[in-house]
C-alpha positions in Angstrom: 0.0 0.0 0.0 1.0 3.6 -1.2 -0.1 5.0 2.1 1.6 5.1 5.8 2.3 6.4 8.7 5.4 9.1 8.0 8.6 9.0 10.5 11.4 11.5 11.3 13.3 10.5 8.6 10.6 11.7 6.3 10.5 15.2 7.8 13.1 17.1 4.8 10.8 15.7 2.1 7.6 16.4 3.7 8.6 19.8 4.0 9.7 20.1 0.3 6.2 18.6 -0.6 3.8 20.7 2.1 5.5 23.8 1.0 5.5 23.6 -2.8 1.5 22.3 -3.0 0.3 25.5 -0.7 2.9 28.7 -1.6 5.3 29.7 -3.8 5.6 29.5 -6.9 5.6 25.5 -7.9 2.4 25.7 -6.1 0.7 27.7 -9.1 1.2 24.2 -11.5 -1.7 22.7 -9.0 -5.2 24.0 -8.3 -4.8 23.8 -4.5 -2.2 26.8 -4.4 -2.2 29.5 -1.3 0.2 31.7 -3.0 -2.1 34.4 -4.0 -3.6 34.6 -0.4 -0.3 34.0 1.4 2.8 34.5 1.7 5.6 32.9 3.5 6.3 29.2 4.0 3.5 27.1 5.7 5.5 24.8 7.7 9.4 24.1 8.9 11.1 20.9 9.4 11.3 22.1 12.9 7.4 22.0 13.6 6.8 18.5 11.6 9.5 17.2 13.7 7.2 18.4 16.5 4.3 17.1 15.0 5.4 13.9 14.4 6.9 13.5 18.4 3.2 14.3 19.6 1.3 11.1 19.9 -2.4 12.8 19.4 -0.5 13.4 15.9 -0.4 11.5 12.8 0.8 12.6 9.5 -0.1 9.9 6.7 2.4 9.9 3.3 1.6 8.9 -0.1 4.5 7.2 -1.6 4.9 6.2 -5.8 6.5 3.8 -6.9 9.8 5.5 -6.9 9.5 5.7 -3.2 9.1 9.4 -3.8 6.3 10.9 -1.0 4.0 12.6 -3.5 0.9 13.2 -1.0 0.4 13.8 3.1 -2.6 14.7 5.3 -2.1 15.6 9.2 -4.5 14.2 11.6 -4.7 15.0 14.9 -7.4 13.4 17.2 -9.1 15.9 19.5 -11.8 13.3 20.6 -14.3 12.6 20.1 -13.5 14.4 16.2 -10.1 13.7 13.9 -9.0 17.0 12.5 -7.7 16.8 9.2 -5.4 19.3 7.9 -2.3 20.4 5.8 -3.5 18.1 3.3 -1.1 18.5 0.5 -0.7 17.1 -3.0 2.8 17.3 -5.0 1.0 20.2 -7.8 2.0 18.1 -10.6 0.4 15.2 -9.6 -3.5 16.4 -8.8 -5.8 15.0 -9.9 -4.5 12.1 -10.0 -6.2 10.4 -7.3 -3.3 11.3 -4.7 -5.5 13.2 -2.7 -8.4 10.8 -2.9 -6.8 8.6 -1.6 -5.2 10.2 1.2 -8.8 11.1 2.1 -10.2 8.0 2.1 -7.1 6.3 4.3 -7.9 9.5 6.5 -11.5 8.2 7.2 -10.5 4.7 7.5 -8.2 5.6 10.4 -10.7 7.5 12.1 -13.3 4.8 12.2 -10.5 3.0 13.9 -9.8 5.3 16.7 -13.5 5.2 17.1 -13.5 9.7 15.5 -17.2 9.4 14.5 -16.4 12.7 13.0 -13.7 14.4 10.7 -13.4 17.9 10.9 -11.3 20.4 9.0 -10.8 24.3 8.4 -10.7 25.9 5.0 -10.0 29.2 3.1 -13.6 30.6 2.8 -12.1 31.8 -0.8 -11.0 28.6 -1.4 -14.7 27.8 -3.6 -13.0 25.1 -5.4 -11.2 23.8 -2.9 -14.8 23.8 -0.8 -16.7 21.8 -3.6 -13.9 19.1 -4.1 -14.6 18.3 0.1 -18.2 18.6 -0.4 -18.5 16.0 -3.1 -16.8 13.9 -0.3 -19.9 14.5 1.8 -18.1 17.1 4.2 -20.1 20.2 4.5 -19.8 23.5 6.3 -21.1 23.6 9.7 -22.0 27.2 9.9 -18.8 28.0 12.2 -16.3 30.6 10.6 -12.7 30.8 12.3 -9.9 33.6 11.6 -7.1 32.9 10.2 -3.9 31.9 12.5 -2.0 35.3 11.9 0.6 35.1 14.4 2.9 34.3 11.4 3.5 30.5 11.9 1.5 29.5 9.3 2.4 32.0 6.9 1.3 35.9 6.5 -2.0 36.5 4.8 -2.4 39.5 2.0 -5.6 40.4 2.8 -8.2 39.3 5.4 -8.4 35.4 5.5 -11.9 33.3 6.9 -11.6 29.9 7.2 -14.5 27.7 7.2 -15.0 24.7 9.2 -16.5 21.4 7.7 -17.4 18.0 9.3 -18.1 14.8 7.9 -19.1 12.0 10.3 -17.7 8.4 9.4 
């Protein structure tokens, strides 16, 4: 299987792939790009190192058959809901099924840690983005969030929503 559970060792090229699917300018060959809402990077090996340490924590890779990570989705149980999130696709390779997927592996794991729910924040811009997770059967609870803009995410050029959406499993 294509899909497991990523390790330290993985940390350089998941940082490679996270960054190049939301910002810069790599990002701009997928459809999932952040680069025209914001700027900086949106994560450091640092904090995946310190993701991957925290047990509540899972990041899930996608690897080809070149043993090249293409895909990776965070999950992070905060019971009785899995939050998904950084969900990130190597911008060549979407639509491809990468993210599909990742998605679906997502869902199976949280039937498994007995998450009845997967919930998620999005770019309330993001429409796209929006309708791919709604024909996935997530849908937008009504809650809006602010953006994190304390800079560790990156730095937003204008005023950023997110929305949350839930799907239960």
């Amino acid at each position: 299987m294509p899909i497991t559970k990523a390790s330290l060792a993985d940390v350089p090229e998941l940082n490679v792939l996270i960054n190049s699917a939301y910002r810069g300018e790599e990002s701009k060959k997928g459809w999932t790009t952040e680069a025209d809402l914001i700027d900086g990077v949106r994560i450091d090996q640092a904090m995946l190192t310190e993701y991957i340490n925290n047990k509540a924590i899972t990041i899930l890779k996608y690897v080809d058959d070149n043993g090249r990570t293409t895909g990776s989705v965070y999950l992070e149980v905060k019971e009785p809901k899995l939050y998904l999130g950084m969900f990130s696709v190597l911008p060549v390779l979407q639509r491809k099924g990468v993210g599909r997927a990742l998605i679906e592996e997502a869902e199976a794991i949280a039937r498994q840690l007995h998450c009845h729910t997967i919930t998620m924040t999005v770019i309330r811009s993001r429409r796209e983005l929006i309708s791919w997770y709604e024909r996935r059967g997530y849908a937008f609870t009504g809650e809006i969030q602010p953006f994190h803009d304390h800079g560790r995410f990156g730095d937003p050029k204008q005023p950023i929503e997110l929305i949350v959406m839930e799907k239960k499993v």
